[in-house]
C-alpha positions as CSV (number, residue, x, y, z in Angstrom):
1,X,104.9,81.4,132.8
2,X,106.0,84.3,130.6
3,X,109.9,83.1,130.5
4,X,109.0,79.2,130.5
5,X,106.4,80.6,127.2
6,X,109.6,82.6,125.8
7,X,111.9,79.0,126.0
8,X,109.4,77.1,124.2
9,X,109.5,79.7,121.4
10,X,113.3,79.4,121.1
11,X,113.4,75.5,121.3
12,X,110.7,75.9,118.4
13,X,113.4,78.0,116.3
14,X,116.2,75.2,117.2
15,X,113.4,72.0,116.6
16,X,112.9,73.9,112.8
17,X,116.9,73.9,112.2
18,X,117.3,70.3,113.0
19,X,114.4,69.3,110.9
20,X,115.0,71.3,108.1
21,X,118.9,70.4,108.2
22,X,119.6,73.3,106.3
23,X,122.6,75.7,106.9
24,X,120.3,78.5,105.3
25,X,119.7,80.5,108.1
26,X,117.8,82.8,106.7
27,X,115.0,80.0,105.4
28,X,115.0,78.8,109.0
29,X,114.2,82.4,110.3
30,X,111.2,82.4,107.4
31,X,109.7,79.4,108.4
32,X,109.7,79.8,112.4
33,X,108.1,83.6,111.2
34,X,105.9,82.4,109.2
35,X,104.2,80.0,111.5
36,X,104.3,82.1,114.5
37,X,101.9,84.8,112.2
38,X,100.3,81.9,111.1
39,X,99.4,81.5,114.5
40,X,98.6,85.1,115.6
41,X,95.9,85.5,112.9
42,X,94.2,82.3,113.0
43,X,94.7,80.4,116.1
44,X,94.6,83.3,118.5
45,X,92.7,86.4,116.5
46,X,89.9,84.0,116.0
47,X,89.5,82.5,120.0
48,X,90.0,86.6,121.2
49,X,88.1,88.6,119.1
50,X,85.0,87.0,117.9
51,X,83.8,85.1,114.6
52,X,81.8,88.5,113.3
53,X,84.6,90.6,113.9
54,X,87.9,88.0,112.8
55,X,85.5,87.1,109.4
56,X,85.5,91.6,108.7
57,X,89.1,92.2,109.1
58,X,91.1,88.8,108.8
59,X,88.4,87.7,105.8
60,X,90.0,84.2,106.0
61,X,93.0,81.8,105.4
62,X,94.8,82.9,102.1
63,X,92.9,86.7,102.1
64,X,94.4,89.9,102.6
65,X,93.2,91.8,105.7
66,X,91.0,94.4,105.4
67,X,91.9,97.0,107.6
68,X,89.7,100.2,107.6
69,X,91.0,102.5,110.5
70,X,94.6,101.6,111.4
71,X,96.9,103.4,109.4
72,X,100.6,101.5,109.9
73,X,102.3,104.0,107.3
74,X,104.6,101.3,106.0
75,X,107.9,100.9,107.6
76,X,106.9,103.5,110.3
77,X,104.1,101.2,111.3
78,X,103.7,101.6,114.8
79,X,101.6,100.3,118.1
80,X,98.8,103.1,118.4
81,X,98.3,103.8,122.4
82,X,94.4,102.5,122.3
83,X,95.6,99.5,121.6
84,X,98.7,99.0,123.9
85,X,97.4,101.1,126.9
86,X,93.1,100.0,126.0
87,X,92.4,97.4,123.7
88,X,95.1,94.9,124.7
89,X,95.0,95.0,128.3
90,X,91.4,93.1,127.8
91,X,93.8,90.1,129.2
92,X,94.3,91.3,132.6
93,X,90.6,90.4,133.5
94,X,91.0,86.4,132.1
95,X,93.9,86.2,134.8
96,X,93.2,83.7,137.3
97,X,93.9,84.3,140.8
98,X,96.5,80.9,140.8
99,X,97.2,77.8,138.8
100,X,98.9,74.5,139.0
101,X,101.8,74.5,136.7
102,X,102.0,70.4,136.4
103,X,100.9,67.4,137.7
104,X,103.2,67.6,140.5
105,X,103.5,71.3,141.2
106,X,99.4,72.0,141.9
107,X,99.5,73.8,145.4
108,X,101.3,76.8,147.2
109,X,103.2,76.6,149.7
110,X,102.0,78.0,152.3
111,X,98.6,77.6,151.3
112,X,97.9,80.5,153.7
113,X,99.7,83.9,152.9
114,X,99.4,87.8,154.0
115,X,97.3,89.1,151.3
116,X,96.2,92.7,151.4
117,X,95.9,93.3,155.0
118,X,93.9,89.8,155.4
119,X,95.0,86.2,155.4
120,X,94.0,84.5,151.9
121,X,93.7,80.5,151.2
122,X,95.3,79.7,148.7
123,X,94.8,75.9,146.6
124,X,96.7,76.5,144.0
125,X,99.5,78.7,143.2
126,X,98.8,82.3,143.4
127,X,99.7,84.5,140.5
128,X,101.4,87.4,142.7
129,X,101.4,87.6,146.2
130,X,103.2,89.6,148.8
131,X,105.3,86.7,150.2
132,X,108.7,87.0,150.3
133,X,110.1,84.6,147.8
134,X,113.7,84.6,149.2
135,X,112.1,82.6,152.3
136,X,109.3,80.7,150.6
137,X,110.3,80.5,147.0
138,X,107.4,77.7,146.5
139,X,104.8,80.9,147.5
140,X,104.0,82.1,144.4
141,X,104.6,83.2,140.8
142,X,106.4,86.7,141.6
143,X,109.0,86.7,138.8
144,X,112.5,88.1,138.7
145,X,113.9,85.2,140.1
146,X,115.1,81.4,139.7
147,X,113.0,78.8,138.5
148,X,112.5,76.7,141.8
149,X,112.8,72.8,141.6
150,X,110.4,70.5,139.1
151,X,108.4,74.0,137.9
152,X,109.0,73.3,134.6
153,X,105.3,73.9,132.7
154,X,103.2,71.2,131.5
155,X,101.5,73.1,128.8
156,X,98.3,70.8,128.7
157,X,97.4,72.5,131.9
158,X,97.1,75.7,129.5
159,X,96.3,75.0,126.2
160,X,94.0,72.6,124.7
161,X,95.2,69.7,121.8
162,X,97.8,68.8,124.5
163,X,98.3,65.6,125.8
164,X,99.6,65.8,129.9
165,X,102.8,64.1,130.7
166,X,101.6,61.9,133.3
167,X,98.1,61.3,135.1
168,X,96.9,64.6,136.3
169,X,95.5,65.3,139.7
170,X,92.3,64.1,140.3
171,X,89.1,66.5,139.3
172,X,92.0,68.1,137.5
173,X,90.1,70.1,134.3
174,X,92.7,70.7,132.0
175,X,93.8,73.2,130.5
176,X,93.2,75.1,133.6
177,X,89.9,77.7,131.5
178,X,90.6,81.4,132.0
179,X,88.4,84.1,133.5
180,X,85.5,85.4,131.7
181,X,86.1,88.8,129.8
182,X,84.0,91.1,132.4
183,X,84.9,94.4,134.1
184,X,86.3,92.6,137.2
185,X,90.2,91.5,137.8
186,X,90.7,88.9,140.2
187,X,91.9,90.0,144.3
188,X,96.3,89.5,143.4
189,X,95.8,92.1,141.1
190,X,94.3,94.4,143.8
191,X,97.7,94.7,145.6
192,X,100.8,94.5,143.2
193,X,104.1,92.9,144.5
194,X,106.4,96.0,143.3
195,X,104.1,98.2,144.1
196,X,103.6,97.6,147.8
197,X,105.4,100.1,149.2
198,X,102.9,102.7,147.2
199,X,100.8,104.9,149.8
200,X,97.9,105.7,147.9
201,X,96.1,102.1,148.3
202,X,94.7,102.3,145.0
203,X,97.6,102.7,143.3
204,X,98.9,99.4,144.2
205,X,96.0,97.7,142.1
206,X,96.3,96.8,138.3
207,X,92.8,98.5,137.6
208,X,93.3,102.0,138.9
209,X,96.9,101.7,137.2
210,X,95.5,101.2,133.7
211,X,93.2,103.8,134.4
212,X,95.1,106.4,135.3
213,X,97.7,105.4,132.2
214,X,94.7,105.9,129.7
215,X,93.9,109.5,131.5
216,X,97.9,110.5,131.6
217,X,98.1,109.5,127.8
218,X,95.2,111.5,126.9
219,X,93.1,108.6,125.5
220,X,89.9,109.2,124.0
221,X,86.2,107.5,125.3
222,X,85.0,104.0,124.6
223,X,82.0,105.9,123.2
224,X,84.2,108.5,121.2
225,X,86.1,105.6,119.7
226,X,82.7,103.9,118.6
227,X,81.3,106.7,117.1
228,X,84.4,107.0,114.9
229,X,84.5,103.6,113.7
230,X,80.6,104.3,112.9
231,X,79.5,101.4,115.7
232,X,76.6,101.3,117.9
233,X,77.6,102.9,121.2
234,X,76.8,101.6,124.4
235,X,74.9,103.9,126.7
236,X,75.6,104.9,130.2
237,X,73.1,102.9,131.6
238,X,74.4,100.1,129.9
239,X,78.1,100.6,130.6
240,X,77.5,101.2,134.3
241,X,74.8,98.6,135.4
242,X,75.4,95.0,136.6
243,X,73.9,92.4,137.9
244,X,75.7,92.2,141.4
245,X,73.4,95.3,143.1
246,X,76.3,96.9,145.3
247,X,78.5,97.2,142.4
248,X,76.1,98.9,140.8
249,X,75.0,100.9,143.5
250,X,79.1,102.2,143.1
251,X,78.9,102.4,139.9
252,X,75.7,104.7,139.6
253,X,77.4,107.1,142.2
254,X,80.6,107.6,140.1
255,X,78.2,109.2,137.7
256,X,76.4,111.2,139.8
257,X,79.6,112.1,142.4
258,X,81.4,113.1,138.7
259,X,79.0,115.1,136.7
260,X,80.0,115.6,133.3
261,X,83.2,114.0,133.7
262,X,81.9,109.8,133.3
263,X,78.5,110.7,131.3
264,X,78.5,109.1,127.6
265,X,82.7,109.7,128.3
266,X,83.9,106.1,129.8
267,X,87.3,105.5,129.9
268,X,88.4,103.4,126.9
269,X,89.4,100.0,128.7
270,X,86.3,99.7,130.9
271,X,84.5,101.1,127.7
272,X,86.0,97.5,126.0
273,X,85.4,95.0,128.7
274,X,82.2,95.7,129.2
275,X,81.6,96.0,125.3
276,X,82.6,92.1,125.7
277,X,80.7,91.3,128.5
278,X,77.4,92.6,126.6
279,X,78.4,92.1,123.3
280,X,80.5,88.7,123.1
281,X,78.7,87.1,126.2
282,X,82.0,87.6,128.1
283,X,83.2,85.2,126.0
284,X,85.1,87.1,123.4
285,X,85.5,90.8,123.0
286,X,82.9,93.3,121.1
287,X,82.9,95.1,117.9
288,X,85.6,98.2,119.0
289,X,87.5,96.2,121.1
290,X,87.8,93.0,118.7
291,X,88.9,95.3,115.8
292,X,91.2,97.5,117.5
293,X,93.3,94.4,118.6
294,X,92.4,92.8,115.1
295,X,93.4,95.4,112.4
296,X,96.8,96.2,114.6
297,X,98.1,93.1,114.9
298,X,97.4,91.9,110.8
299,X,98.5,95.5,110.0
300,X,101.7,95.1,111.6
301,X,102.5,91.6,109.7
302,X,100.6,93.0,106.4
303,X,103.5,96.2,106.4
304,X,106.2,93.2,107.6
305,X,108.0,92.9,104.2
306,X,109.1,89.9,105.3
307,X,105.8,88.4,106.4
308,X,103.9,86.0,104.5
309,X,101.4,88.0,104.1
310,X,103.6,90.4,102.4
311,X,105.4,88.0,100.3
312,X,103.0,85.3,99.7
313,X,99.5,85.5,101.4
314,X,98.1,82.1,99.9
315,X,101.0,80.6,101.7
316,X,100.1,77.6,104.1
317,X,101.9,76.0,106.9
318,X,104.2,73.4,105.8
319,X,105.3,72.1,110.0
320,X,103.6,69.3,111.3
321,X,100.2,69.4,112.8
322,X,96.8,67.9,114.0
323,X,95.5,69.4,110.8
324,X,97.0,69.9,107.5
325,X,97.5,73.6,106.1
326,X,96.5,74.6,109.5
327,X,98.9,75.5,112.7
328,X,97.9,76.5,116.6
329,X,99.8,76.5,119.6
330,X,99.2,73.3,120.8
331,X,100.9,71.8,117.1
332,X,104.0,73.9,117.6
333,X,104.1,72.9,121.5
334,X,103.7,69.4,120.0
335,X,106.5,69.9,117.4
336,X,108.9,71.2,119.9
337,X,108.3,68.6,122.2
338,X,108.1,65.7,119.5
C-alpha cells in the first residue's frame, strides 16, 4: 500500500507536466508542492485532528497558522521526538487487521495461516503475517518484495470521492473505514514479521516497541506534556479505566505492581490515544495529541521558503477538483487517473 501510495504521487508529478505543457520545471515542482500542502493542512489535518483543535492552529483556508509551542527555528526546523516517536504513531491503532485491495483481489490465500502460535482465519488479506511469501506470495501484505499479479490498488476501497473501477464485491462497504482511535492495535501487530525471531515475546509486538522507544528517548508524560501546553489533564483513573472489565482489571494492576513509576506519569503515546478515545469519541484525536501533530506539520511548511504558505498564503488550488479552490486526495487520485 505504501509503494503503490508512493507511485500515485509520482504519476501525479508527471499528470501536472503534461497538463501544464511547460518546460519550466521548476513551475511544475511549485504546483505538485503546493497541492500536496494543500492537502496536508486541509484535507487530512482537518479528518485527524479535530474541528476545535484544526480551527486554533490551522485558523482556516488563506490564514497563517498559529503555532504557540513548536519552535521550528527557521531552516533548522526539525521533527521534535513527541511527535515522530508519540504523537504520530496515533495511526498504528486505525490499522485494520486485513483489506481487499480491489474488486478482484478481496481474500488471502490461504485463508487459514500460522499466526502467533494459533491458527487465524483470515477473509481478507492480512496486513502482516508470519507466512512465508516466497511460497505463498498471495498470503499477505509483508513488503520487501514484488508486486504479485492484478494487486494493483483500487483506491475507492480506501478513500472516499472515488468512484470503483468495476462492480465491487457484494456487501462490499467502500472505502474499507479504519479502526477507531482507542488504546488497542489490532492481533498482526502483536507478532511482527521481522521481528519473529525476537525471544522476548513482547518485543515482537508494535505496542511494547513504541513503548520502550518513548522510555529509551527519554520522552516526557502525557500528563507532563498537558500541563505545559496549559490543558486539562486526564487523571489516572481516567487514563487507566475501560469498559472491557479484564482490561481494566490489567490496567489497575500496572499501577499498583509499579508504584510511583505509572501514577499521574503515563507514557506519552498511550497518554494520546486514550486522550482521543475520551476526548474525540475515538473518532479524532484530543487537544495535546491533535496539536502536537497540527503545529508540526504547518510549522514545517510555514518555515518551507518555498511553500505557499511562505510565499503566498491566500494562494488557492488551481488543479482540477470536485470543488473549486479546494483539493483532497480523492481529486488528485482523480487527476492522475483522469
Amino acid at each position: 500500500m505504501v509503494s503503490q501510495l508512493h507511485t500515485t504521487f509520482l504519476r501525479f508529478h508527471n499528470k501536472v507536466v503534461d497538463t501544464l505543457g511547460t518546460s519550466d520545471f521548476e513551475l511544475c515542482q511549485q504546483t505538485v508542492r503546493w497541492h500536496y500542502q494543500w492537502i496536508v493542512l486541509h484535507d487530512f489535518l482537518p479528518r485527524i485532528v479535530g474541528k476545535e483543535t484544526y480551527e486554533h492552529v490551522i485558523v482556516g483556508r488563506g490564514e497563517k497558522p498559529n503555532i504557540r509551542f513548536y519552535n521550528p527555528q527557521g531552516r533548522y526546523a526539525f521533527i521534535p521526538v513527541e511527535f515522530s516517536v508519540a504523537a504520530y504513531r496515533y495511526g498504528h491503532t486505525m490499522v485494520r487487521p486485513s483489506y481487499s485491495l480491489n474488486r478482484i483481489v478481496t481474500k488471502a490465500r490461504p485463508s487459514e495461516q500460522d499466526f502467533n502460535g494459533k491458527t487465524a482465519t483470515f477473509h481478507r488479506i492480512p496486513v502482516f503475517s508470519l507466512t512465508n511469501v516466497a511460497k505463498e506470495p498471495l498470503a499477505n501484505l509483508n513488503g520487501f518484495r514484488e508486486l504479485p499479479d492484478r494487486w494493483a490498488i483500487d483506491w475507492a476501497f480506501f478513500f472516499d470521492g472515488l468512484a470503483p473501477e468495476g462492480e465491487p464485491p457484494p456487501g462490499a462497504v467502500l472505502p474499507q473505514p479504519s479502526y477507531k482511535l482507542d488504546t488497542l492495535l489490532v492481533d498482526p501487530l502483536t507478532s511482527l514479521p521481522d521481528h519473529q525471531k525476537e525471544p522476548i515475546k513482547a518485543h515482537r509486538a508494535l505496542a511494547a516497541l513504541n513503548l520502550l522507544r518513548g522510555w529509551r528517548l527519554g520522552l516526557p508524560s502525557g500528563q507532563a506534556v498537558a500541563r505545559h501546553m496549559e490543558m486539562e489533564t486526564l487523571s489516572d483513573e481516567q487514563l487507566f479505566d475501560r469498559e472491557d472489565a479484564e482490561r481494566k482489571e490489567a490496567r489497575g494492576k500496572l499501577l499498583i505492581d509499579h508504584p510511583g513509576i505509572f501514577n499521574g506519569n503515563a507514557p506519552l503515546w498511550f497518554y494520546i490515544l486514550r486522550e482521543a478515545e475520551i476526548a474525540g469519541n475515538s473518532q479524532h484525536l484530543g487537544p495535546v495529541g491533535g496539536t502536537i501533530i497540527a503545529e508540526v506539520l504547518a510549522g514545517l511548511i510555514r518555515e518551507d521558503r518555498h511553500s505557499f504558505l511562505a510565499q503566498w498564503p491566500k494562494w488557492r488550488p488551481t488543479l482540477p477538483s470536485a470543488v473549486a479552490g479546494h483539493f483532497t486526495m480523492a481529486d488528485l487520485i482523480n487527476f492522475t487517473n483522469g
